[in-house]
C-alpha positions as CSV (number, residue, x, y, z in Angstrom):
1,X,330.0,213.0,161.0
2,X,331.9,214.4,157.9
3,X,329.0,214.3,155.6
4,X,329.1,218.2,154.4
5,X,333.1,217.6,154.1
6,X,332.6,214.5,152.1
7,X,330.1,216.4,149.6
8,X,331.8,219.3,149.2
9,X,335.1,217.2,148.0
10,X,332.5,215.2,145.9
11,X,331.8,218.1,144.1
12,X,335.3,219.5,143.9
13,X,336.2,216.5,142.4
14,X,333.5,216.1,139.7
15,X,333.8,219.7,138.0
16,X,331.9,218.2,134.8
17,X,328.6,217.8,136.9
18,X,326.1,220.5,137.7
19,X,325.1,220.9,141.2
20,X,322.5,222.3,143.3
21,X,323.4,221.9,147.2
22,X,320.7,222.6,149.6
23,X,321.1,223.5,153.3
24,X,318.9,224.9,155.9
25,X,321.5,227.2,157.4
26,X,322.7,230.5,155.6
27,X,326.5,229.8,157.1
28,X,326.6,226.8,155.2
29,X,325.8,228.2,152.0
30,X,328.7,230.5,152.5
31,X,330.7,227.7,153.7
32,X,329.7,226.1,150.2
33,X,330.7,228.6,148.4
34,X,333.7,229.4,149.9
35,X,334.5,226.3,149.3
36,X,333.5,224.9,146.5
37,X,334.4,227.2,143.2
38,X,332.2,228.1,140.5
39,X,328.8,227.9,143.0
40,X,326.6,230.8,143.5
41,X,323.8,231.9,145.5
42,X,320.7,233.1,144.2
43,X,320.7,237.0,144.4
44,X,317.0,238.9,144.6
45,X,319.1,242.1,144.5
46,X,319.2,241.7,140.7
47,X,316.0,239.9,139.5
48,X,313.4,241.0,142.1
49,X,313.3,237.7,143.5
50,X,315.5,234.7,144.4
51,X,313.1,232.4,142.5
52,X,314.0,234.6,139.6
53,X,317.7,234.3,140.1
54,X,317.5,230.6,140.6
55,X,315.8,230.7,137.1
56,X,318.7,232.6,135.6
57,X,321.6,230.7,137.6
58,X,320.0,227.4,136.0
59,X,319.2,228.6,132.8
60,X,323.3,229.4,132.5
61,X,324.0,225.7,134.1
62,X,326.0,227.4,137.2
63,X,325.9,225.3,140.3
64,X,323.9,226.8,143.2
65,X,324.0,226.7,146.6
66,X,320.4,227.8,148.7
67,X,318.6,226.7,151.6
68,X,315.8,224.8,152.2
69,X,313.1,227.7,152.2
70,X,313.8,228.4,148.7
71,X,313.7,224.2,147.9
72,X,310.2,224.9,148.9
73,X,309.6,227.2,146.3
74,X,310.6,225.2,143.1
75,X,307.7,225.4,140.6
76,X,307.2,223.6,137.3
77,X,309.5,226.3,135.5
78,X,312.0,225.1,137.7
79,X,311.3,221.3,137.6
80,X,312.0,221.9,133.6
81,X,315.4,223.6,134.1
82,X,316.6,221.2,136.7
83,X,316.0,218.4,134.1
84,X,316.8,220.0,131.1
85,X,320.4,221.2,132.5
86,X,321.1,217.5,134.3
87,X,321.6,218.8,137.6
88,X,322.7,216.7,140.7
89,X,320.8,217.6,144.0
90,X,322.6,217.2,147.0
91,X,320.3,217.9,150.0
92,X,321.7,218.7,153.1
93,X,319.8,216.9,155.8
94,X,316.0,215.5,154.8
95,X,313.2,218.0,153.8
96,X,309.9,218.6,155.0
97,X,307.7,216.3,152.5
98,X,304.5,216.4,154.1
99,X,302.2,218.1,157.1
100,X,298.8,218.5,158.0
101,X,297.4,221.0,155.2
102,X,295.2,223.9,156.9
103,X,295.0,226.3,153.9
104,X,297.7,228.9,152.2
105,X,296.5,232.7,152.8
106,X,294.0,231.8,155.3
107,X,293.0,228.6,157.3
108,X,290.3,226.8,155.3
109,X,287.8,225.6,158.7
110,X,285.6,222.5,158.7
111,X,282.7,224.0,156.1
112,X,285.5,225.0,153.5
113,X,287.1,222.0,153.2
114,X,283.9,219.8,153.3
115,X,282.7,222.4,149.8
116,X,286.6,221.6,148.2
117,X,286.3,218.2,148.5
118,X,282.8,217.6,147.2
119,X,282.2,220.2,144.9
120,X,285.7,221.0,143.5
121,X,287.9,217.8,143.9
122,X,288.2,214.2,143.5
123,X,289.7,211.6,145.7
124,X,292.0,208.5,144.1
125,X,290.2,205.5,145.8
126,X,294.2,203.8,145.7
127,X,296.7,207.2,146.6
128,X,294.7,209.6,148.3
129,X,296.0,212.2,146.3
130,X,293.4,215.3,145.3
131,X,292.3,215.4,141.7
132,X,290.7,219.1,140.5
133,X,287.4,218.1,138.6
134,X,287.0,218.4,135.3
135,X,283.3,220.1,135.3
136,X,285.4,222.8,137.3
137,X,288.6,222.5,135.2
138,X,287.4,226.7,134.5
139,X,287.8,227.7,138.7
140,X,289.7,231.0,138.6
141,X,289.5,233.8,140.8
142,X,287.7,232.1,144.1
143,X,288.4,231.6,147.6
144,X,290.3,227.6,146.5
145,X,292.6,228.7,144.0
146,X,295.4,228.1,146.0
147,X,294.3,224.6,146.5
148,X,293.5,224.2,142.6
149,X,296.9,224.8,141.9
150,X,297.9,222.8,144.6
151,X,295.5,219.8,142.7
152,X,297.1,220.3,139.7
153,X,301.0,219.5,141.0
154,X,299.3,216.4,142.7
155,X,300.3,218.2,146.3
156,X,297.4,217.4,148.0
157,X,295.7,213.8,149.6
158,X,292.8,213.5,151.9
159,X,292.6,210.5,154.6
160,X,289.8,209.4,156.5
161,X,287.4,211.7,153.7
162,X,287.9,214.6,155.8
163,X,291.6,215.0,156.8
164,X,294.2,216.9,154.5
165,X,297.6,217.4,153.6
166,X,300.1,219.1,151.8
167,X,303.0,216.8,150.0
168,X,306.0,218.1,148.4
169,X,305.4,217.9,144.9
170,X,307.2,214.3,144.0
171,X,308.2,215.7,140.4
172,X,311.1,217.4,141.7
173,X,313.0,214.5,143.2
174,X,312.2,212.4,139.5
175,X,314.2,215.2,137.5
176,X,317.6,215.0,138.8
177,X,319.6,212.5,137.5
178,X,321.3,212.1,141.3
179,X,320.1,212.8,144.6
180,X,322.4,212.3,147.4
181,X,320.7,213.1,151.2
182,X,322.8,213.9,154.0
183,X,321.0,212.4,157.1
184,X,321.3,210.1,159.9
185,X,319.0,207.4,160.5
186,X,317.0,207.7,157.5
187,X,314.7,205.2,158.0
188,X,313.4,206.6,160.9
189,X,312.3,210.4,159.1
190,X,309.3,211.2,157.2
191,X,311.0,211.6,153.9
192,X,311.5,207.9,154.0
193,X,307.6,207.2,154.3
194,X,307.5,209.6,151.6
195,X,309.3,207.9,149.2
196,X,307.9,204.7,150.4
197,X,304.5,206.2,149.2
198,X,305.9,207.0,145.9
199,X,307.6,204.0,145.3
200,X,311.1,205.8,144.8
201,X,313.7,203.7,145.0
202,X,317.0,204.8,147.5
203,X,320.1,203.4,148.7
204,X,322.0,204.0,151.8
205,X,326.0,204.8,151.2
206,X,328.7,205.7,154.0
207,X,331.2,208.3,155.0
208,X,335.1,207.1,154.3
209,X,338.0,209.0,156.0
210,X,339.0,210.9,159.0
211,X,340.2,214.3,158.2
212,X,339.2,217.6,155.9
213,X,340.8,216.0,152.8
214,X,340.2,212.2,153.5
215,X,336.7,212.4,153.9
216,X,334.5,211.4,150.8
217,X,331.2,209.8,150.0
218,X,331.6,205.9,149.3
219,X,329.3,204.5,147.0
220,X,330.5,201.0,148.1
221,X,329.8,201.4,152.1
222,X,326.5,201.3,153.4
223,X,326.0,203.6,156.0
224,X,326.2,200.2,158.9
225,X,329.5,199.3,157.8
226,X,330.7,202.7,158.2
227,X,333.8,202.2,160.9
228,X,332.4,203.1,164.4
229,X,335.3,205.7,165.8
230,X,333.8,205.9,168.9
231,X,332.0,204.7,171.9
232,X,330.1,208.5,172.3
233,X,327.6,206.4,175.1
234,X,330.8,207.2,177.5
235,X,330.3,210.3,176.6
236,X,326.7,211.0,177.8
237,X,325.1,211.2,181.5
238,X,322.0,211.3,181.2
239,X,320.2,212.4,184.8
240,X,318.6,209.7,186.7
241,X,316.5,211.9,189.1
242,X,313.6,211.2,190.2
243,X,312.7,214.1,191.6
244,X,313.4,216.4,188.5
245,X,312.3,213.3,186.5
246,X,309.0,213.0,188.1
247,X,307.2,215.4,185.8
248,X,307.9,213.4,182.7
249,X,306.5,210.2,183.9
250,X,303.6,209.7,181.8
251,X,304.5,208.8,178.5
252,X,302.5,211.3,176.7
253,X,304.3,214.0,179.4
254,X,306.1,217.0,177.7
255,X,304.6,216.5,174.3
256,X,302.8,219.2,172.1
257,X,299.3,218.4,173.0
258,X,300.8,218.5,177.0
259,X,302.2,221.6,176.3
260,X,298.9,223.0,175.5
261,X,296.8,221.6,177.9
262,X,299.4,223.0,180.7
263,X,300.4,226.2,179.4
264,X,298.1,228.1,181.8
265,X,299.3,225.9,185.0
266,X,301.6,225.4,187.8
267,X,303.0,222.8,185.6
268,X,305.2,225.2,183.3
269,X,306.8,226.8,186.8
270,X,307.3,223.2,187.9
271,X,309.4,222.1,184.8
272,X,311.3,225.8,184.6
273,X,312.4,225.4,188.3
274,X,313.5,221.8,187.6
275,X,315.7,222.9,184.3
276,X,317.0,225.8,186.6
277,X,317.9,223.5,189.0
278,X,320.0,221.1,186.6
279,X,321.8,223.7,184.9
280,X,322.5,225.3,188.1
281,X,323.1,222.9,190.7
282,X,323.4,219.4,188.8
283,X,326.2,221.1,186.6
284,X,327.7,222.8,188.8
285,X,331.4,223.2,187.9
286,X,334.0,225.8,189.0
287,X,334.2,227.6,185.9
288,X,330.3,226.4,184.9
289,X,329.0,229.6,182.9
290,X,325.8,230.2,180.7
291,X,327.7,229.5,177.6
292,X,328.3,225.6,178.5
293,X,324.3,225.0,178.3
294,X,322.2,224.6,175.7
295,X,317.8,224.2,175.8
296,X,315.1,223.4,173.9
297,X,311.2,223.2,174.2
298,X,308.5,223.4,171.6
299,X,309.2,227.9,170.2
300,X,305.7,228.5,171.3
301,X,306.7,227.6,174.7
302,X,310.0,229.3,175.0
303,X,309.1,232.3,176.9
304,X,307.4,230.2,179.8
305,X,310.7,228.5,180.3
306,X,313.2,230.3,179.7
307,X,315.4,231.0,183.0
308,X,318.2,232.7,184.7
309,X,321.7,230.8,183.4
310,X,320.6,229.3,180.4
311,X,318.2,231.6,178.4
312,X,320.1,232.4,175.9
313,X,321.3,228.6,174.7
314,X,317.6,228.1,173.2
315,X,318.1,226.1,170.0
316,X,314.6,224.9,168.0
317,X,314.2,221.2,168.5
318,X,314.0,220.5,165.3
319,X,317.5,222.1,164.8
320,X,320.1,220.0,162.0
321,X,323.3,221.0,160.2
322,X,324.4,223.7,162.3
323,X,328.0,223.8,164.4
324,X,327.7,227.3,166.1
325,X,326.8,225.1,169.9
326,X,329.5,222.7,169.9
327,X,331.3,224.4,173.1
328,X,328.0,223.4,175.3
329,X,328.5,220.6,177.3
330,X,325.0,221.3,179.4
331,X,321.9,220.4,177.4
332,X,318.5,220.2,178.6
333,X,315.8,218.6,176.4
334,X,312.1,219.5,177.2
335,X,310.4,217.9,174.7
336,X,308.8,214.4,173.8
337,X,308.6,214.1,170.3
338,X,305.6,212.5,168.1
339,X,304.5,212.3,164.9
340,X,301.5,214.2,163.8
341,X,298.8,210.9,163.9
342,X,297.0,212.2,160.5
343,X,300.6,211.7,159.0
344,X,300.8,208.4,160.6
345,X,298.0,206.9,159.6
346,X,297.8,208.3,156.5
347,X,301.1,206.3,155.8
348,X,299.9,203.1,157.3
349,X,296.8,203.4,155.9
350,X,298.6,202.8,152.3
351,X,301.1,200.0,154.1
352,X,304.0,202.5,154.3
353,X,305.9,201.4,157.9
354,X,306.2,204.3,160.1
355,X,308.9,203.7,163.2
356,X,307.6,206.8,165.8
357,X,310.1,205.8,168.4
358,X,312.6,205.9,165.8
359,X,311.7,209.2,164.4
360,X,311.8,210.5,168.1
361,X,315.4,208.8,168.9
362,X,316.8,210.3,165.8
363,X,315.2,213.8,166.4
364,X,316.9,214.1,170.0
365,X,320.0,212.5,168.5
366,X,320.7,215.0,166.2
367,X,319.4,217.8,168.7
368,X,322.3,216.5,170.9
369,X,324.8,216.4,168.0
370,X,325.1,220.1,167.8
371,X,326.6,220.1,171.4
372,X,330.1,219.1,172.6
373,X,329.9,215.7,171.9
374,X,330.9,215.8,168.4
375,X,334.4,217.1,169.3
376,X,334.7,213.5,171.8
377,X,333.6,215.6,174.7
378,X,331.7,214.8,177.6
379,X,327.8,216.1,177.9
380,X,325.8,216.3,180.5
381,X,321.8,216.1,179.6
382,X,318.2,216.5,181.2
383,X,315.6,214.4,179.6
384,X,312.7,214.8,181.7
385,X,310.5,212.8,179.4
386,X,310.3,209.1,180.5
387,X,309.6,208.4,177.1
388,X,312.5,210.1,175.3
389,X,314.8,209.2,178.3
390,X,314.2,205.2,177.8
């Protein structure tokens, strides 16, 4: 708690450093810069793009405020600028460093990518990581461009000679001359592996302070010394149920791959009639309304349980850094949450540790954090998973 507070003071109170906040919510980059004077937002109004304006804004040394689509985008033009003007990055909650890679304007199927990584690539027997050949350094204008250009930024590995994927291009995290994160339980998310695998070194610091003007980042705390404020287990019921419970038994129950295999069943009727029945009848209250309960299941499963009462609390699972749901005191979480195994053993397979329990406690943690409890209030919550509930 308090980390965008703390950063935005940080800045305010170092005027002589360049900054470039990143946060996945357009509120919070007008909360930034609102707050924090001098910062502007890349405009595509002006320069056709926002890419372009982020070019400009940096070429001037203004600080910037964007979101995490457009952190995506950095190229090498940008890479240059970033180091060349000494910007700090502060990156509001961790980034997505690496997924499965299935192609860029169309998916590449099993024939494609066995032709890319024979005829047009390279592997590197220690990283993984996808080398363009030279005898094909003159490629232009075929079906793998995309992916040559993707060689070339060293954004691609293979595992397991046949397996791909996409990581963010490391360069821009070596050109800043800070970096601060702003996540909980770091140790537990992806980017961790990430910069496990690249050998980037990191630090964990803590949150000082108690109110809008107290609260800074401390270079001195680590983040477990940081004074506990509050016991927020005596805060949460979790339902013990076993009826309701029942269909998350199995510890694979309510994951992705469930999802699919069950879409078409009686299953998805079981687990909307259960969720109907806790917001309903578990939470009954006397003034218990639809705006007091919050959802989430996998987006591509949405419409098969979405139900009278709660419908319109749906928040993505993945959701961070947002505050618009703190009033909901219901919360109902449908999902069991896993790592993709390529990723995982892709990391292990190069000794990098990979806690999957860890990254699904810290997922559902900060899904829960966007409800009621942050202001000290009590929650009620479904977990039908057995998995995610233990």
């Amino acid at each position: 708690t308090g980390k965008t507070t703390a950063a935005i003071n940080y800045m305010n109170e170092h005027p002589d450093q360049k900054f470039i906040y990143i946060t996945p919510f357009l509120e919070e980059v007008s909360r930034v810069k609102k707050k924090c004077r001098g910062f502007c937002e890349p405009d595509d109004e002006k320069f056709g793009t926002k890419l372009n304006a982020l070019k400009y804004l940096m070429g001037n040394g203004i600080s910037i405020v964007s979101t995490h689509a457009m952190f995506h985008n950095f190229d090498k033009e940008v890479i240059d600028l970033c180091y060349q003007q000494d910007y700090t990055l502060i990156l509001d909650e961790v980034a997505d460093v690496v997924a499965k890679y299935e192609g860029t304007d169309y998916k590449l199927n099993q024939k494609d990518k066995e032709i890319l990584l024979t005829e047009f690539t390279e592997v590197d027997d220690k990283t993984g990581i996808l080398r363009w050949r030279e005898d094909q350094k003159d490629y232009a204008g075929g079906k793998y461009d995309d992916e040559k250009i993707l060689c070339e930024q060293g954004c691609l590995a293979c595992y397991n000679g046949t397996v791909m994927l996409w990581l963010f291009p490391i360069d821009v995290f070596k050109v800043f001359s800070r970096i601060f994160i702003l996540t909980y339980l770091f140790d537990s998310q992806l980017q961790r592996c990430y910069f496990d695998y690249y050998n980037l070194k990191y630090n964990y610091i803590g949150i000082t302070g108690n109110n809008l003007s107290s609260c800074v980042m401390d270079i001195e705390t680590s983040e477990i010394d940081t004074i506990k404020k509050l016991d927020y287990s005596l805060l949460i019921s979790v339902l013990e149920n076993d009826k309701l419970n029942r269909i998350g038994d199995l510890d694979t129950a309510l994951s992705k791959n469930w999802y699919i295999r069950n879409k078409n069943n009686s299953l998805m009727k079981t687990l909307k009639n259960t969720t109907t029945n806790f917001f309903i009848h578990i939470c009954s209250k006397p003034h218990n309304k639809s705006k007091d309960n919050l959802w989430t299941t996998f987006k591509d499963y949405k419409y098969l349980l979405s139900g009278s009462g709660y419908a319109k609390g749906f928040e993505s699972c993945n959701c961070r850094a947002t505050n618009k749901h703190r009033n909901r005191s219901n919360i109902a979480y449908l999902v069991n949450r896993y790592i993709d195994p390529n990723i995982v053993q892709f990391f292990v397979g190069h000794n990098i540790r990979v806690d999957e329990d860890g990254y699904a406690l810290s997922e559902m943690l900060q899904f829960i954090w966007r409800s009621a409890i942050r202001d000290g209030n009590q929650v009620n919550i479904y977990i039908p998973s057995s998995r995610m509930r233990k």
